[in-house]
C-alpha positions as CSV (number, residue, x, y, z in Angstrom):
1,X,49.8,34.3,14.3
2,X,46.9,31.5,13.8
3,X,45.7,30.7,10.4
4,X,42.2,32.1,11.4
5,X,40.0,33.0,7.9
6,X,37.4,36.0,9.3
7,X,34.8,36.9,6.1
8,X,32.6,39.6,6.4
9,X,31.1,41.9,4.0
10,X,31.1,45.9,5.5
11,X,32.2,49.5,4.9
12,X,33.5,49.7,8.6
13,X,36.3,51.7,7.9
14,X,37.9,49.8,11.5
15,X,37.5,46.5,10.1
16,X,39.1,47.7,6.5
17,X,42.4,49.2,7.9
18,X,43.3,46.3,9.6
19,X,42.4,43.6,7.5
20,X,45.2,41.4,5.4
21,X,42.9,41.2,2.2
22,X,40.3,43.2,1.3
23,X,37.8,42.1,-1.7
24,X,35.0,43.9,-3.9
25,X,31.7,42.4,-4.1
26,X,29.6,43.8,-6.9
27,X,26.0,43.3,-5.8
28,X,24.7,44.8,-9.3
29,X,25.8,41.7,-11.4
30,X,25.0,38.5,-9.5
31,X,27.2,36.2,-11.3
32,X,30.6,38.4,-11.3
33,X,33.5,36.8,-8.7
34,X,34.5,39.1,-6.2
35,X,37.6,41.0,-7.1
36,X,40.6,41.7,-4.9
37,X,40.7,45.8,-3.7
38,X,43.6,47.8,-2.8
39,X,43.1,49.4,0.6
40,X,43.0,52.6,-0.7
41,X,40.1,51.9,-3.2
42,X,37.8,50.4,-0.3
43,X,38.4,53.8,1.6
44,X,37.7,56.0,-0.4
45,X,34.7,53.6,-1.2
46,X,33.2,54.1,2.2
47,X,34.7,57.8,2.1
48,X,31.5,58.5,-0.5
């Protein structure tokens, strides 16, 4: 395994299932941090 970072910001459900760490990124409130997401949340995100 490398120590490879990959940051992207998508609703690819093929990127999502695989991914190690997922984060939210509100795009409504500009100076809120991004928040870490359960898997499950970001697909039912890109479900709607």
């Amino acid at each position: 395994m490398t120590n490879t970072q990959y940051i992207t910001t998508t609703f690819r459900p093929e990127l999502v299932t695989v991914a190690d760490k997922l984060h939210g990124v509100n795009t409504q409130k500009r100076d809120e941090p991004c928040q870490c997401c359960l898997q499950e949340r970001c697909t039912r995100i890109y479900r709607a």
